[in-house]
C-alpha positions in Angstrom: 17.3 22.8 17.7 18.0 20.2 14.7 21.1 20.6 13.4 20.9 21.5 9.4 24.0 19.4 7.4 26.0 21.6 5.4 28.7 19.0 3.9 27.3 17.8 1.0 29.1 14.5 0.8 27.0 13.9 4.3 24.1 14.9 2.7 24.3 12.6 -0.4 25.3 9.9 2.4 22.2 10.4 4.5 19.6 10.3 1.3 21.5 6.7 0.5 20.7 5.4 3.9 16.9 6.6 3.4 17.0 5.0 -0.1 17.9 2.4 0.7 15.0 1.6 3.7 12.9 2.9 1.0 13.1 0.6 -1.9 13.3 -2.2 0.5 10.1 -1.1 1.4 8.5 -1.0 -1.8 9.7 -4.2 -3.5 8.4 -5.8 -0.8 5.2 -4.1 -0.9 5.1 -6.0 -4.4 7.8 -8.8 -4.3 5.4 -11.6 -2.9 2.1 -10.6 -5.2 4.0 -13.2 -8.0 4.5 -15.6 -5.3 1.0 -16.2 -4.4 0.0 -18.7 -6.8 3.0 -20.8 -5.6 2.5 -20.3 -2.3 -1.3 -21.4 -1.9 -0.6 -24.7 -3.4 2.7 -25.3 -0.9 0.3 -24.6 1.7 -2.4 -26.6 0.0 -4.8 -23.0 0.8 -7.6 -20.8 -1.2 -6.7 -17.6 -2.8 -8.5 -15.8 0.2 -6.7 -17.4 2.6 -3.0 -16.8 1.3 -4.2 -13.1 0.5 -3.3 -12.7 4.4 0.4 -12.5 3.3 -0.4 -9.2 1.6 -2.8 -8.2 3.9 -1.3 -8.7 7.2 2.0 -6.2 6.2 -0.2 -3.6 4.3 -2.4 -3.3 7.9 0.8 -2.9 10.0 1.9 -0.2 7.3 -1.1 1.6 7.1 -2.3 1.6 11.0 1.3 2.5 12.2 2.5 4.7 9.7 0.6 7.7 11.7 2.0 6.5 14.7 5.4 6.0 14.7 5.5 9.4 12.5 4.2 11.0 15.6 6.6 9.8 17.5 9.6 10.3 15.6 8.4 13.7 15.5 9.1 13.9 19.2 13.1 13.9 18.7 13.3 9.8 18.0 13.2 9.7 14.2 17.1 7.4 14.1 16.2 5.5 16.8 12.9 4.4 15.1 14.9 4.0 11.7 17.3 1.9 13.1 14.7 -0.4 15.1 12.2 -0.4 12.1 15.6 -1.4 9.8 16.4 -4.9 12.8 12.8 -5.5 12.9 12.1 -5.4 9.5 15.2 -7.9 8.9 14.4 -10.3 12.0 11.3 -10.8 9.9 11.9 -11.0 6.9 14.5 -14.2 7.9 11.5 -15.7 10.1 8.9 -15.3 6.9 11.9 -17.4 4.6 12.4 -20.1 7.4 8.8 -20.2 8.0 7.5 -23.6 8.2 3.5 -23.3 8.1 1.2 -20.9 7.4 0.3 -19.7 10.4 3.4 -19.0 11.4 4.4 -16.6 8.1 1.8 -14.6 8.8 3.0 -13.6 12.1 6.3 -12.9 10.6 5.0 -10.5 8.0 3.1 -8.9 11.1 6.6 -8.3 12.6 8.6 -7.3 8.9 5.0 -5.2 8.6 5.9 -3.2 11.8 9.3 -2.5 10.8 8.4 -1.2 7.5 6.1 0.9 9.2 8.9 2.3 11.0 11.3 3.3 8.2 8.9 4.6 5.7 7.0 7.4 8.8 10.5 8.2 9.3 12.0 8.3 5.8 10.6 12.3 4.9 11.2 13.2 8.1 14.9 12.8 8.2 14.9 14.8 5.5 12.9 17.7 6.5 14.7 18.0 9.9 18.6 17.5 8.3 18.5 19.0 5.0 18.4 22.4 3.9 15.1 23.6 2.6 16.5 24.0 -0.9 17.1 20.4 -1.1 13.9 19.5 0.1 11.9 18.8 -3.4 15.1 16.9 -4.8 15.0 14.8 -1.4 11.2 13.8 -1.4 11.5 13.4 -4.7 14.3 10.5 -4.4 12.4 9.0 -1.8 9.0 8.9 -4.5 11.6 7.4 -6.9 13.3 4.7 -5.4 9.4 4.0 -3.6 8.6 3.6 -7.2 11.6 1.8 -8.4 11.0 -0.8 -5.5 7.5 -1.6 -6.3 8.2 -1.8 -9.4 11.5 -4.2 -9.4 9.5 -6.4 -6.8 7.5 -8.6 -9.2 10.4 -9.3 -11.4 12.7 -10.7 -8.8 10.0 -12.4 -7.3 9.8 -14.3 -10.1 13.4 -15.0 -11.0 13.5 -15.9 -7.1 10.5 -18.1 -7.0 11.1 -19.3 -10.5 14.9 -20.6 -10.0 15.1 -20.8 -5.7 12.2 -20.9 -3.8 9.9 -18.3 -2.6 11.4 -18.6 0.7 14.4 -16.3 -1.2 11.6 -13.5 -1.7 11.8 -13.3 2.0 15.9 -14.0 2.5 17.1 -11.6 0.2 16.2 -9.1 2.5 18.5 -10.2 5.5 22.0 -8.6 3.5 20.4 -5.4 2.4 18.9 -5.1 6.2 22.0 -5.8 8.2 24.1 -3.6 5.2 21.3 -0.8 6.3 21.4 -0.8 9.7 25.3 -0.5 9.9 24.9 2.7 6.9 22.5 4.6 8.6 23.8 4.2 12.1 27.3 6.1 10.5 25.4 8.4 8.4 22.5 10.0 10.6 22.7 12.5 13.2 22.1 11.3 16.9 18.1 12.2 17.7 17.8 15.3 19.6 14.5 14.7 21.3 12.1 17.1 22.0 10.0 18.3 25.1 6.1 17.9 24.1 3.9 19.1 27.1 0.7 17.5 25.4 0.4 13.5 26.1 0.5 11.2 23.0 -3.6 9.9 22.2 -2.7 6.3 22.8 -6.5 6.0 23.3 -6.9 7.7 19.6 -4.2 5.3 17.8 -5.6 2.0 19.7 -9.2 2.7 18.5 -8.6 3.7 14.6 -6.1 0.1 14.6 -8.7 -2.0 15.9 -11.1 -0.4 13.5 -8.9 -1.3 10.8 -8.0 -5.3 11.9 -11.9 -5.6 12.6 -12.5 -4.1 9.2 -10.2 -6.2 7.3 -10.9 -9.2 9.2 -14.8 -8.7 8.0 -13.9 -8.3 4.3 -11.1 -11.1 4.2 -13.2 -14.0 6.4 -16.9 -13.6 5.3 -16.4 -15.2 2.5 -15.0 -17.9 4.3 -16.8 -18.0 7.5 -20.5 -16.6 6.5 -21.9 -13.5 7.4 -24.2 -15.3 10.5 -20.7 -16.2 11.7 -20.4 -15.6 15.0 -16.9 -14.5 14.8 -17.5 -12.1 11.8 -20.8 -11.0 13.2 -18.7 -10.1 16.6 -15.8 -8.7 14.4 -18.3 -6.4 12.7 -19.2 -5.2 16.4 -16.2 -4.6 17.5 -15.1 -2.6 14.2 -18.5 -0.3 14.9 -17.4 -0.2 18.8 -13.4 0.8 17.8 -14.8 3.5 15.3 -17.6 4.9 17.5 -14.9 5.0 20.2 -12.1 6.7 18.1 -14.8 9.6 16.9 -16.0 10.1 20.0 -12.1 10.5 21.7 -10.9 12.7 18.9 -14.0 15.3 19.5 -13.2 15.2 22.9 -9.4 15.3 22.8 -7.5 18.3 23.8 -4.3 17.1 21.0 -6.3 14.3 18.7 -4.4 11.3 17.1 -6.0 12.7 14.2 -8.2 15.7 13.7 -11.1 14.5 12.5 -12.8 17.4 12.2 -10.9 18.2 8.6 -13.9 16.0 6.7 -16.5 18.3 7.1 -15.4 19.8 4.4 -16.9 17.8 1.4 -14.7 18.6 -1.2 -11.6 17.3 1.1 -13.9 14.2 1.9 -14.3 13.5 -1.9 -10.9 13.5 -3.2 -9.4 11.7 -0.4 -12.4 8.7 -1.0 -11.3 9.0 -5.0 -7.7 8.7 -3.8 -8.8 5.7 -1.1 -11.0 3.4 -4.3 -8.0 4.2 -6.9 -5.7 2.6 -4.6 -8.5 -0.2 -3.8 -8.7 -1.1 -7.4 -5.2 -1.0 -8.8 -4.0 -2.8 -6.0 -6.7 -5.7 -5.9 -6.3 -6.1 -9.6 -2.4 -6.7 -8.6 -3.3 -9.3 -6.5 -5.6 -11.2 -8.1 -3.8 -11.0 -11.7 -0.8 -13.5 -10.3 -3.3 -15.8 -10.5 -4.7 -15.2 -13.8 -1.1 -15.5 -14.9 -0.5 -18.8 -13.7 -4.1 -20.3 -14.3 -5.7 -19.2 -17.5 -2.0 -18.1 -19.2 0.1 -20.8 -17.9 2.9 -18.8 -17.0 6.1 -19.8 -15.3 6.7 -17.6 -12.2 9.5 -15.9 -13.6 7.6 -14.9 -16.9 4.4 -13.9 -14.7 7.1 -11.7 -12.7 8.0 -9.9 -16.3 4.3 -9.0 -17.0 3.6 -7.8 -13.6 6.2 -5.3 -13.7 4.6 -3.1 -16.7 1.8 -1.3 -14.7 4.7 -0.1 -11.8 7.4 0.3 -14.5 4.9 2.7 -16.7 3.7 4.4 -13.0 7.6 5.1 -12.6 7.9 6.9 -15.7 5.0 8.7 -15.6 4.5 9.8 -12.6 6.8 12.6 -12.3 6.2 14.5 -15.4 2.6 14.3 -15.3 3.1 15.8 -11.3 4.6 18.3 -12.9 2.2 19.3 -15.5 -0.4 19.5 -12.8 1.6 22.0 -10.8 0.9 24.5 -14.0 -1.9 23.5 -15.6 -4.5 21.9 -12.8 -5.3 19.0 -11.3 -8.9 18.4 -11.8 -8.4 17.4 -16.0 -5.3 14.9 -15.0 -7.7 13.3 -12.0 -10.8 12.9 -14.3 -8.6 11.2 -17.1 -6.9 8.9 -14.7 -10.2 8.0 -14.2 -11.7 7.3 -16.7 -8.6 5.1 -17.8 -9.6 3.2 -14.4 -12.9 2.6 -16.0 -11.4 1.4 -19.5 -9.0 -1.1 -17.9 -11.4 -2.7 -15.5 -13.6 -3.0 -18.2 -11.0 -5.0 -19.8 -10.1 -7.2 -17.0 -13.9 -8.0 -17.0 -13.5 -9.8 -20.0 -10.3 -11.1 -20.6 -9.4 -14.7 -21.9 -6.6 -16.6 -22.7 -8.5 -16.9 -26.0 -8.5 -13.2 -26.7 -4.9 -13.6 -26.6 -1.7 -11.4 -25.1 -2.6 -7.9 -26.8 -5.9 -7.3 -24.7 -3.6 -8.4 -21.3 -1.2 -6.4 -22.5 -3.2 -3.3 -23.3 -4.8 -3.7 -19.6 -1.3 -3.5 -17.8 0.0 -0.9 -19.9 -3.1 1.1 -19.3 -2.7 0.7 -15.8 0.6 2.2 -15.3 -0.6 4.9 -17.5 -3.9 5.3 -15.4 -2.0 5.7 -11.7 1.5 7.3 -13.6 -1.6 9.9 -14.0 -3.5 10.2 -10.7 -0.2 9.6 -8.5 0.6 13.1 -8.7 -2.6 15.0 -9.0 -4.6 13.2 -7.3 -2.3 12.9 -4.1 -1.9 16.4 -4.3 -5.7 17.3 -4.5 -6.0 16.2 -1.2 -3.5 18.4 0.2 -5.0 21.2 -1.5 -8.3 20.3 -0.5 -7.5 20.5 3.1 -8.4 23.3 5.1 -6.5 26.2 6.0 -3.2 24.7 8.5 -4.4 21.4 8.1 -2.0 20.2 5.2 -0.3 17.9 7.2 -3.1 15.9 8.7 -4.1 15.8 4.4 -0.4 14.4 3.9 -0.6 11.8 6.6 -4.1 10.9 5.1 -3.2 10.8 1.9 -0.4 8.3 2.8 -2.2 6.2 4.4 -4.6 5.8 2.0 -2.0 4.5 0.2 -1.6 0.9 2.4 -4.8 1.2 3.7 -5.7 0.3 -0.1 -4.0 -2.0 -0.6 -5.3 -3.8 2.3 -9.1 -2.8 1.5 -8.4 -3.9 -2.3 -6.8 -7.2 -1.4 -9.2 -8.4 0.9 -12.8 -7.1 -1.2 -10.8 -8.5 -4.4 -10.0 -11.5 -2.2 -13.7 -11.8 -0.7 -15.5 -11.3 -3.8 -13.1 -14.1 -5.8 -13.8 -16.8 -3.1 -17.7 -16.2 -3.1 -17.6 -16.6 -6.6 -15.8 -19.7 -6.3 -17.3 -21.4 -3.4 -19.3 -24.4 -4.4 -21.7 -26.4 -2.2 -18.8 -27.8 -0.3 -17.7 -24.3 0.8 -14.5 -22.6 -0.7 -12.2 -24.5 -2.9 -8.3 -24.4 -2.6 -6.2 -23.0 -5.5 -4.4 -25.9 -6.9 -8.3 -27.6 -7.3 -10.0 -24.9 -8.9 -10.6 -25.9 -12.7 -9.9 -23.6 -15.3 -13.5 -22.6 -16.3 -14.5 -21.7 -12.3 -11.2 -19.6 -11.9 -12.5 -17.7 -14.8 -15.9 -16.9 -13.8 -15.2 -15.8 -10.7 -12.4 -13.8 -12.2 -14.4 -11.8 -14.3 -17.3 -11.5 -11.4 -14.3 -9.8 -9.7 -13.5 -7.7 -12.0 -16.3 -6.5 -13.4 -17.6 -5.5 -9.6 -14.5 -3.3 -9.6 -15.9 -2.0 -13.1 -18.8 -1.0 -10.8 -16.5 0.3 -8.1 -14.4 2.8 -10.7 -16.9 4.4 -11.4 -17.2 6.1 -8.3 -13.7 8.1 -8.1 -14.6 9.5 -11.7 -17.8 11.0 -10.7 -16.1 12.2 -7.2 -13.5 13.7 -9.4 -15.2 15.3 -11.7 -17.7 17.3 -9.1 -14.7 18.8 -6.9 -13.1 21.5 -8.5 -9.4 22.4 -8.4 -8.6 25.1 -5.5 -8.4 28.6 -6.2 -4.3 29.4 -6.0 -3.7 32.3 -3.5 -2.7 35.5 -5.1 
């Protein structure tokens, strides 16, 4: 039995330790988007290609975050912490030394992994070792300082990139980590771990990964590579392969990775894909506006850091109160209006100039914070409400990984869509030798296909309705 802590001074001690993996977390979900720009033309790459550094930790996030959840559910939740804590520093000091390309991105594969780690972990500490009562006020710091993270990421990325290097985007991390590990080790219990007669569905977790990595692979390299590759056209394969594979194990399985069974209920289904293409947009539009920035504005990295911290800044702000509100008033009229805001400020992306000047640009960030400072907490929570009866957590665990799953599905369609835009006769064109007037097109080709693509969570929105509150 887990032991509750009653002393609030180690209560207060153990929510530090779980902040502070938690902001880590999210300012480097968002600390290298400013960095892009600078790092494509050290590595003389396309805007495709570099997308890989964003891609490659989102895809460890979101295919892991299910498993190692699972398992720290089986007693091992400080162990994992403290392993996903040295991981996640080891590879953060191996992306700042990092002398190629090639070799980055298997760093961020391993500071990925570790990230994974803390944040499956992060709400369960706090379920297991803190009194119920304290349970809203706990999830709620770990939202906060989530949100504080991601949105403090861009802005030191800049200052970083601006005045060091962007190998410090990277280094910074190394104090904080070893500072972590030695906090948490003091200030979390020792894992009591738990006897679980039912086997753990390697088969189930192996399956839905490799559907993902073929998946992303697809969207990121076609592009690149042509669709009558024979590596994409095998990739594609082996993504229907992994997926036919995964559905048929978790019919068949007696305790599924993940019950699969809770989308036959359309309404679930629908909120959940409104949830997945909000994430898709705002998060593509994040990565491709560095760019933008840097090309069409003529930004210095430190000012382009400034800019892209409005949309998380405004999310920060909003979010909470406007969670709130939907807890008394409904979710359904807070979802549609997010929305629709998603449809206003991809419309202006669409178009935007440097001629139209910095009110439009700024009216498109701002409106972005406000859009997802709306839908972060009503339509999150739709999907939990949506699920069936005793299947809440399997909504959670979806709805979080929706989340980085998103992120990796908007990077690498934004990504995809940017460099066939771009490509000329000679096949795809690094960054630092695109002209002004071809970054542009394919800019607003980009943008106006994700336009297309908001359109879609509005209407899903709009036809589920809230669900009925038990009396």
């Amino acid at each position: 039995m887990t032991t509750i802590i009653a002393d609030p001074l180690r209560q207060k001690l153990l929510l530090c330790a779980i902040a502070l993996g938690v902001v880590m977390d999210g300012i480097d979900g968002s600390i290298v988007n400013v960095a892009l720009p600078t790092m494509a033309a050290n590595f003389d790459t396309d805007t495709g290609t570099i997308a890989w550094v964003i891609i490659t930790y989102l895809l460890m996030m979101a295919g892991l975050l299910l498993v190692f959840g699972k398992l720290a559910d089986r007693g091992y939740a400080k162990k994992l912490f403290l392993l996903g804590f040295v991981i996640f520093t080891l590879g953060s000091a191996a992306c700042g030394i990092a002398p190629t390309l090639d070799i980055l991105l298997a760093a961020r594969l391993v500071q990925g992994i570790g990230a994974a780690m803390i944040a499956a972990v992060a709400p369960l500490l706090c379920i297991r070792y803190l009194p119920k009562e304290m349970l809203g006020t706990a999830l709620g710091v770990i939202a906060a300082t989530a949100s504080i993270g991601f949105a403090a990421g861009p802005a030191i990325g800049g200052i970083l990139t601006q005045y060091l290097s962007w190998h410090w985007i990277f280094l910074v991390n190394i104090p904080i980590g070893i500072l972590g590990i030695l906090f948490a080790a003091r200030v979390i219990p020792g894992d009591e771990p738990e006897y679980h007669p039912e086997s753990f569905d390697y088969p189930g977790a192996v399956t839905l990964f490799g559907a993902m990595v073929f998946c992303t692979f697809v969207l990121e390299e076609v592009a690149a590579r042509g669709i009558t590759d024979p590596v994409i056209l095998a990739s594609g394969a082996l993504c229907l392969l992994c997926s036919g594979l995964f559905v048929i194990r978790e019919l068949n399985a007696a305790e599924p990775f993940l019950n699969i069974r809770i989308f036959a209920k359309w309404q679930f289904t629908a909120v959940l894909i409104a949830y997945l293409l909000l994430n898709i947009i705002f998060l593509g539009i994040i990565y491709l506006l560095p760019f933008y920035l840097t090309m069409e504005m003529h930004f210095d990295m430190a000012t382009s850091g400034l800019y892209l911290l409005i949309p998380p800044a405004v999310v920060a702000i909003l979010s909470i109160p406007f969670g709130q509100w939907s807890d008394r008033h409904g979710r359904r009229v807070f979802a549609v209006a997010a929305c629709g805001l998603f449809v206003l400020f991809s419309a202006i992306f669409a178009v935007l100039s440097p001629e139209s000047g910095l009110l439009p640009l700024l009216t498109g960030l701002i409106l972005m914070g406000v859009a997802f400072g709306i839908a972060a907490g009503p339509a999150s929570s739709r999907i939990i409400d949506s699920a069936p009866k005793g299947e809440e957590g399997t909504g959670s665990s979806l709805m979080v990984t929706s989340i980085y799953f998103g992120g990796v599905l908007g990077t690498a369609i934004y990504a995809m869509l940017f460099t066939f835009s771009t490509a000329n006769t000679g096949g795809i064109v690094a960054f630092t030798a695109l002209d002004s007037a071809t970054f542009l097109t394919g800019f607003h080709i980009t943008m106006a296909a994700g336009l297309v693509l908001s359109v879609i969570p509005l209407v899903l929105s709009v036809v589920v309705p809230d669900e009925k509150k038990a009396a």
